[in-house]
C-alpha positions as CSV (number, residue, x, y, z in Angstrom):
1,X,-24.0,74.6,-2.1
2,X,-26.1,73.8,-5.2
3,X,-29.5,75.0,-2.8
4,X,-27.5,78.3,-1.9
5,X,-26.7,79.3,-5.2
6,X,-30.4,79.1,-6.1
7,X,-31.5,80.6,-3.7
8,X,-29.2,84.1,-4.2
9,X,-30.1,83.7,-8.0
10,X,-33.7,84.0,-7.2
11,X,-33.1,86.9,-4.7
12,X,-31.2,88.8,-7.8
13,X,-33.9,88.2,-10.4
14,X,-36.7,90.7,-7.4
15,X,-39.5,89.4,-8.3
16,X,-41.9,87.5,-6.3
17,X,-42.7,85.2,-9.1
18,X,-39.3,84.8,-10.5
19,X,-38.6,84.1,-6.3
20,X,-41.4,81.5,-6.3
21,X,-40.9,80.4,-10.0
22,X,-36.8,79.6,-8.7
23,X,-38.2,78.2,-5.2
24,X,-40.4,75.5,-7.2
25,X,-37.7,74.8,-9.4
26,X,-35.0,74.5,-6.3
27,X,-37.6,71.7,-5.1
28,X,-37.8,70.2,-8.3
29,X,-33.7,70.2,-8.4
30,X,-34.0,68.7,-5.0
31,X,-36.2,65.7,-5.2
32,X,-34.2,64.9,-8.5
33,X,-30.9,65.1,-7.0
34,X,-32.5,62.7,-3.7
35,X,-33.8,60.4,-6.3
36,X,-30.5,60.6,-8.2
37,X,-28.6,60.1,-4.8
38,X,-31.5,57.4,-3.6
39,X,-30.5,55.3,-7.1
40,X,-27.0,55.5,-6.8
41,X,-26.6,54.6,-3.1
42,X,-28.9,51.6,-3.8
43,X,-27.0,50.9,-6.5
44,X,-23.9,51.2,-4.8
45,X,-26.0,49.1,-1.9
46,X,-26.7,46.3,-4.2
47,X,-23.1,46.0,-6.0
48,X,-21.8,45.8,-2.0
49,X,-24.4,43.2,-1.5
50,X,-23.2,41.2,-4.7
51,X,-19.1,41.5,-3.8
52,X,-20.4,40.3,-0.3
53,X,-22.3,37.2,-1.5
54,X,-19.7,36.6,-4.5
55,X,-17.2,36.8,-1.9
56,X,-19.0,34.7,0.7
57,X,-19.4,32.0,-2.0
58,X,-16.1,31.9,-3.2
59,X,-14.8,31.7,0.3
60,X,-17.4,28.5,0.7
61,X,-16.4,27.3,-2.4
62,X,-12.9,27.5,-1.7
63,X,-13.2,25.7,1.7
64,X,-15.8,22.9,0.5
65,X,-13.0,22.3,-2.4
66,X,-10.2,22.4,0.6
67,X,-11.9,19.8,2.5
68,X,-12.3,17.6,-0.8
69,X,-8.6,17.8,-1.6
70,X,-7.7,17.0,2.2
71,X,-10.3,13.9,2.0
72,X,-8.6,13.3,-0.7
73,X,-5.0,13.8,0.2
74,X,-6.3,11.8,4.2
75,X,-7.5,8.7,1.5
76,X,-4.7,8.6,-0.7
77,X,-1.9,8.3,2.3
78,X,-4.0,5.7,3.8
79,X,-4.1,3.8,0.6
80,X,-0.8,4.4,-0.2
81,X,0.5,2.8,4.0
82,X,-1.7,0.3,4.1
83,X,-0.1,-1.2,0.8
84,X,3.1,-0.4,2.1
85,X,2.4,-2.2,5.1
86,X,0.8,-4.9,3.3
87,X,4.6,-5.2,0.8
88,X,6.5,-5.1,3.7
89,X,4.9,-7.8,5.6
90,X,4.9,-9.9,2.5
91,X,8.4,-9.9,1.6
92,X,9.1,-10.6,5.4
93,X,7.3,-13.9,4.9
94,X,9.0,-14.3,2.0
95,X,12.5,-14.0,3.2
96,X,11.8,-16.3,6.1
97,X,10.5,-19.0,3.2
98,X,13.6,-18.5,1.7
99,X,16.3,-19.5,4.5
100,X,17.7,-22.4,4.5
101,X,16.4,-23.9,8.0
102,X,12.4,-23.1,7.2
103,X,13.1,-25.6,4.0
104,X,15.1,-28.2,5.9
105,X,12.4,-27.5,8.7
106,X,9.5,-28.6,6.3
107,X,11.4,-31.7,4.2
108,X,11.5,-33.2,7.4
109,X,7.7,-32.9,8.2
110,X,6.4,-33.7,4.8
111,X,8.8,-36.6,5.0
112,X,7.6,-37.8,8.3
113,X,4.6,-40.2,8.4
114,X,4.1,-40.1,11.6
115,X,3.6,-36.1,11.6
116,X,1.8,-36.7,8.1
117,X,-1.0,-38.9,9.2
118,X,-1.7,-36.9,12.1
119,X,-2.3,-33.7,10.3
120,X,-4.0,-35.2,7.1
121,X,-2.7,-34.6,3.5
122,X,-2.4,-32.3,1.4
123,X,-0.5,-30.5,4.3
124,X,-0.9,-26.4,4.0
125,X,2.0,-24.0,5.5
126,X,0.4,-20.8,6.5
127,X,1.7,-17.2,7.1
128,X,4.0,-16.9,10.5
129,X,2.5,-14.6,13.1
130,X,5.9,-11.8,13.1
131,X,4.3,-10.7,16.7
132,X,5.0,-13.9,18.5
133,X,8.1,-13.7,20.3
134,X,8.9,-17.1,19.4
135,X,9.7,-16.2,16.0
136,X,13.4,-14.8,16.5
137,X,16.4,-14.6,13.9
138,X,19.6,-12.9,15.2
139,X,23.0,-13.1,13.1
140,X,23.6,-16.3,15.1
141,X,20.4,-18.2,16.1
142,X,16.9,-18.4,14.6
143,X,13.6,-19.8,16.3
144,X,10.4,-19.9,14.3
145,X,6.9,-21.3,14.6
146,X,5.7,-21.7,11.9
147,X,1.9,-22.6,11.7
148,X,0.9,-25.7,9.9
149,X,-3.0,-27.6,8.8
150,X,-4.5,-30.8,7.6
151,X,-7.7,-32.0,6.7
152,X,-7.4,-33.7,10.3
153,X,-5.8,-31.5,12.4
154,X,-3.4,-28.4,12.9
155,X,-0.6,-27.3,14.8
156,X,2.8,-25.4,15.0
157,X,5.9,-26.4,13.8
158,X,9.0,-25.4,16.1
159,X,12.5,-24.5,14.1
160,X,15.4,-24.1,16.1
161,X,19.0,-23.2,14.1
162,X,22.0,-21.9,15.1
163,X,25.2,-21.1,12.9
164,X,29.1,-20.5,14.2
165,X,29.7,-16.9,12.4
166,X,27.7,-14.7,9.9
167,X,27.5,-15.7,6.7
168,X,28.1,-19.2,8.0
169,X,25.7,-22.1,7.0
170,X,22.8,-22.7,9.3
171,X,22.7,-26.2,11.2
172,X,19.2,-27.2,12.3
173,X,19.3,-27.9,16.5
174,X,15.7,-29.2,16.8
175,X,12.6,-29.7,14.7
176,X,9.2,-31.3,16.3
177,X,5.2,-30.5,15.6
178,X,3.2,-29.6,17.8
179,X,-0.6,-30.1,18.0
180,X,-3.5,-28.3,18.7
181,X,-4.2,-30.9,21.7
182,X,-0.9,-30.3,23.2
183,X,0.9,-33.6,21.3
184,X,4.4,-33.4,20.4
185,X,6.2,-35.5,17.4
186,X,9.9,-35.1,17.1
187,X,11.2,-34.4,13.7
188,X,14.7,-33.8,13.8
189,X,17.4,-33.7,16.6
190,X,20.6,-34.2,15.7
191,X,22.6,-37.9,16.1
192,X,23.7,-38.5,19.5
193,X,21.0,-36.6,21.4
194,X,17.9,-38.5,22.3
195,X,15.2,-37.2,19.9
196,X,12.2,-38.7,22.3
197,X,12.2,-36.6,24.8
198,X,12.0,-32.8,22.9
199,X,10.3,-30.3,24.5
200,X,9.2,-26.8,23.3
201,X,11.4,-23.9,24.9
C-alpha cells in the first residue's frame, strides 16, 4: 500500500524527473523498510531462539532437580526401612531374652559343668535365627534354639516350655545342648522322666 501511494504521488507531480526523483526515493523507502523488516524478524528470530533455549534449560533443569529429589526421596525410604527393620528385629531378640524359659534355659547351662567344659568359658549367647522353624512361641507352648559358643566349641541350645492358660507361668519341659559334632548333654527334664535319653524333636 505504502509502494502504491508513491507511485500515484509521483504520477500527480507530471514530471519525468519528479517521476524518477519519487521512483528512486520509493526504492530507497523500500530497501529501508526490508532492512527494518530484516532487523525486526531477526530480532523476533533471536528472542524465539532465547525463550526456546531458556525454556529447554529450565525444562532440563527442572527434570535433573526431579531426579535428585527422587534419589533423594528412593535413599531416604531405604534408610528409613532398613532401620526399621533393623528396630524391629532387635526388640524381637529382646523380648525372647526377656521370658522367663530363655533365663531358666540358660541358668541351667551356665550351671552345668558338664555343658561348660565342653564349650569352654567365658560362654557367649548369640542372636536367634527368627527364620528357623524351630523357634516357635504360641500362647501355650514355646520352642527355641538358641545358638550358643566357647573358646572350644559351639552349638545350640534346645528350650522346650509349655504353660496351662495364658497369662499362666511357663514350666520348662526339656533343656539339652547340642553340639556342632552332633553331641547331646541333657540339661533339664523334669523329675520322674529319665533325663539320659533326650532327643531333639
Amino acid at each position: 500500500m505504502l509502494i502504491a501511494a508513491l507511485f500515484g504521488l509521483a504520477s500527480y507531480w507530471g514530471s519525468v524527473e519528479n517521476v524518477h526523483l519519487c521512483y528512486s526515493s520509493v526504492l530507497e523507502l523500500l530497501c529501508w523498510t526490508l532492512q527494518l523488516h530484516k532487523s525486526t524478524l531477526l530480532g523476533q528470530l533471536s528472542f524465539d531462539d532465547f525463550q526456546g533455549s531458556w525454556a529447554t534449560k529450565w525444562q532440563k533443569s527442572l527434570g535433573s532437580r526431579m531426579s535428585v529429589l527422587l534419589g533423594k526421596q528412593v535413599f531416604f525410604t531405604g534408610v528409613a526401612a532398613s532401620g526399621g527393620c533393623a528396630l524391629l528385629h532387635y526388640l524381637i531378640q529382646k523380648a525372647f531374652s526377656r521370658a522367663s524359659y530363655y533365663q531358666w534355659a540358660l541358668e541351667h547351662l551356665r550351671s552345668h559343668p558338664e555343658a561348660l567344659e565342653a564349650l569352654g568359658t567365658p560362654l557367649n549367647v548369640h542372636y536367634l535365627r527368627l527364620t528357623d522353624k524351630y523357634n516357635f512361641v504360641d500362647i501355650a507352648d514355646a520352642k527355641l534354639k538358641i545358638p550358643v559358643s566357647g573358646p572350644r566349641s559351639e552349638g545350640h541350645l534346645y528350650v522346650s516350655s509349655s504353660r496351662d492358660a495364658p497369662f499362666k507361668r511357663w514350666n520348662l519341659q526339656e533343656v539339652f545342648l547340642e553340639l556342632k559334632d552332633g553331641q547331646q548333654i541333657p540339661l533339664f527334664k523334669p523329675s520322674g522322666e529319665n533325663s539320659n535319653e533326650l532327643k531333639k524333636e
